[in-house]
Residue, then its C-alpha position, 0 to 999 in steps of 0.5 A: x366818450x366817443x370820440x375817446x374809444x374812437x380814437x383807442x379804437x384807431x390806434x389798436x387797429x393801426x398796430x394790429x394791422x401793421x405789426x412791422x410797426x410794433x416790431x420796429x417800436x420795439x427793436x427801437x426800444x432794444x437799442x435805446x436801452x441797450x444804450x442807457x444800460x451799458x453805456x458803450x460810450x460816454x455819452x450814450x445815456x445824453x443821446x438815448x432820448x433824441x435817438x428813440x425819437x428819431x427811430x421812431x420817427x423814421x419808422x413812421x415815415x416809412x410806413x408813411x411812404x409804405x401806405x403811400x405806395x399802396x394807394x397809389x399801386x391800388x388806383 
């Protein structure tokens, strides 16, 4: 049960540290469902899913790169 609170724990300090990935997530999650719901194009609703996924994605390795930054800066 440790290792369950642990874990909650780490992923709640990580977003309120970080709250650029929470404001990310969620522009993430404005465009995908701007996408499903108006369907600007044909297709829009096939590529929703793949598009949030590799929005997410990027922000991830951004703030990957960000931290990387930060502890190379720091040494």
């Amino acid at each position: 049960m440790s290792a369950v609170s642990g874990f909650a724990k780490g992923v709640y300090y990580f977003f309120v540290e970080d709250g650029s990935i929470v404001v990310g997530a969620i522009v993430a999650l404005i465009i995908v469902a701007f996408l499903a719901i108006v369907k600007p194009f044909g297709n829009a609703d096939a590529i929703a899913g793949p598009l949030l996924f590799v929005l997410l994605a990027a922000l991830l390795v951004a703030n990957l790169l960000r931290v990387a930054q930060n502890a190379h800066a720091g040494k």
